[in-house]
C-alpha positions as CSV (number, residue, x, y, z in Angstrom):
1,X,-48.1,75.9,-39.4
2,X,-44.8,77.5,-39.4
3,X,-43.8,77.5,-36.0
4,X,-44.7,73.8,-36.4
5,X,-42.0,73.3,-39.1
6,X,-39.8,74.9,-36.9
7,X,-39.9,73.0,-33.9
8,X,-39.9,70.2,-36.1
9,X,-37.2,70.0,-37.7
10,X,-35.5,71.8,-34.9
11,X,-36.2,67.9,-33.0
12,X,-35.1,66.4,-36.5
13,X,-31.6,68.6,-36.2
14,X,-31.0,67.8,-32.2
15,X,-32.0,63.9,-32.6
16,X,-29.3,63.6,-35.9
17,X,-27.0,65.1,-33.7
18,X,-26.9,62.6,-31.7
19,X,-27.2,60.2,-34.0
20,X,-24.2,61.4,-35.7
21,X,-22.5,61.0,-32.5
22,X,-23.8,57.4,-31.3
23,X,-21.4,54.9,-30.2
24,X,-22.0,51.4,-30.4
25,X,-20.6,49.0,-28.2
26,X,-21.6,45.1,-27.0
27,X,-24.0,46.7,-23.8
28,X,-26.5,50.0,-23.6
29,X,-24.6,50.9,-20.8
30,X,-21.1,51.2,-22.5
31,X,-22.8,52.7,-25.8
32,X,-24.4,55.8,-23.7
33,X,-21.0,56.3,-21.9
34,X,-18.6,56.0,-25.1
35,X,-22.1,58.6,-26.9
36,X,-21.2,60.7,-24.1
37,X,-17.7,61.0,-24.3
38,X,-18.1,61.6,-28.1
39,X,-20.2,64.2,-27.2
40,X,-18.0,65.8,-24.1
41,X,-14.8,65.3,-26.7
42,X,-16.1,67.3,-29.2
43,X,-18.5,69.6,-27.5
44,X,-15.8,72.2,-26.9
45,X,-14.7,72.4,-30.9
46,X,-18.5,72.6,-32.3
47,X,-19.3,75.3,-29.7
48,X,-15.9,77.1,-30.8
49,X,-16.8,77.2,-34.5
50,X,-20.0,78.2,-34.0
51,X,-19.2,81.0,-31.8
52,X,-17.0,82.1,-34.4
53,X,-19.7,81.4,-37.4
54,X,-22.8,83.4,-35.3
55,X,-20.1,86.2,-34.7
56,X,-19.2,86.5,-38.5
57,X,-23.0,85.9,-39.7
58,X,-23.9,89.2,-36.8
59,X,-20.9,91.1,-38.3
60,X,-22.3,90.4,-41.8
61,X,-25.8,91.3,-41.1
62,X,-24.8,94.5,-39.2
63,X,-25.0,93.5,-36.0
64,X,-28.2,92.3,-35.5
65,X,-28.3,89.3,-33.1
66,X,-29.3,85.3,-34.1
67,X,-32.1,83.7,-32.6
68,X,-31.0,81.1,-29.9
69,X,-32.8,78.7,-31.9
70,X,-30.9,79.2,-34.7
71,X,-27.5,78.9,-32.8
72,X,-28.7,76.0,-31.6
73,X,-29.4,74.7,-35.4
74,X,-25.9,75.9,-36.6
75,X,-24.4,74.3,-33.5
76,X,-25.5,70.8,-34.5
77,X,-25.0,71.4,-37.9
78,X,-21.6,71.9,-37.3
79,X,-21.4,68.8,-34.6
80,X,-23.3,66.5,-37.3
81,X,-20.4,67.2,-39.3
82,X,-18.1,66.9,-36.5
83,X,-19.1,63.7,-35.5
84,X,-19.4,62.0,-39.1
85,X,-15.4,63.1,-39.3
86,X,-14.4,61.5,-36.1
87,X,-16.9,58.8,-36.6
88,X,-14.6,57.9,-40.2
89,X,-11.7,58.5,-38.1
90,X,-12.3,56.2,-35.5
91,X,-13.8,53.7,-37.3
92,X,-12.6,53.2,-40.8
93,X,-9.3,54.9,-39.1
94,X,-7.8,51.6,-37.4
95,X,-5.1,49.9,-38.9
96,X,-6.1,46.1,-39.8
97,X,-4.1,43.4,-38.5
């Protein structure tokens, strides 16, 4: 039942991912490639930050290393948060004519 949990809301954490980093636009076509470039944008950043958050977390627990799922879990943690900001940014963000 655990490993259950696990995996579940492992799927819940990757799908609000990229939910949080969904881009609408007028076709399908233009909303995957504007998701994409969210995601290639800010890729780089989340993965920084959480290399520097698993690193301080290993230090803290004396060395002892992080499950990859777990990584993976802080990872879009962190890139939920990343894309809510840039998703206020972007859209609330534009000056109004």
């Amino acid at each position: 039942m655990r490993t259950i949990q696990r995996k579940g809301s492992f799927v819940v954490s990757a799908f609000l991912y990229l939910l949080f980093n969904l881009r609408l636009a007028t076709e399908v076509t233009a909303s995957i490639k504007a998701t994409l470039w969210q995601i290639a944008q800010t890729a780089p950043y989340v993965a920084g930050l959480t290399y520097l958050v698993v690193a301080l977390l290993q230090y803290m627990a004396g060395g002892d290393k992080i499950p990859w799922d777990r990584r993976l879990r802080l990872f879009f943690a962190i890139g939920i948060i990343a894309g809510l900001l840039y998703g206020i940014y972007e859209y609330a963000g534009t000056a109004s004519q």
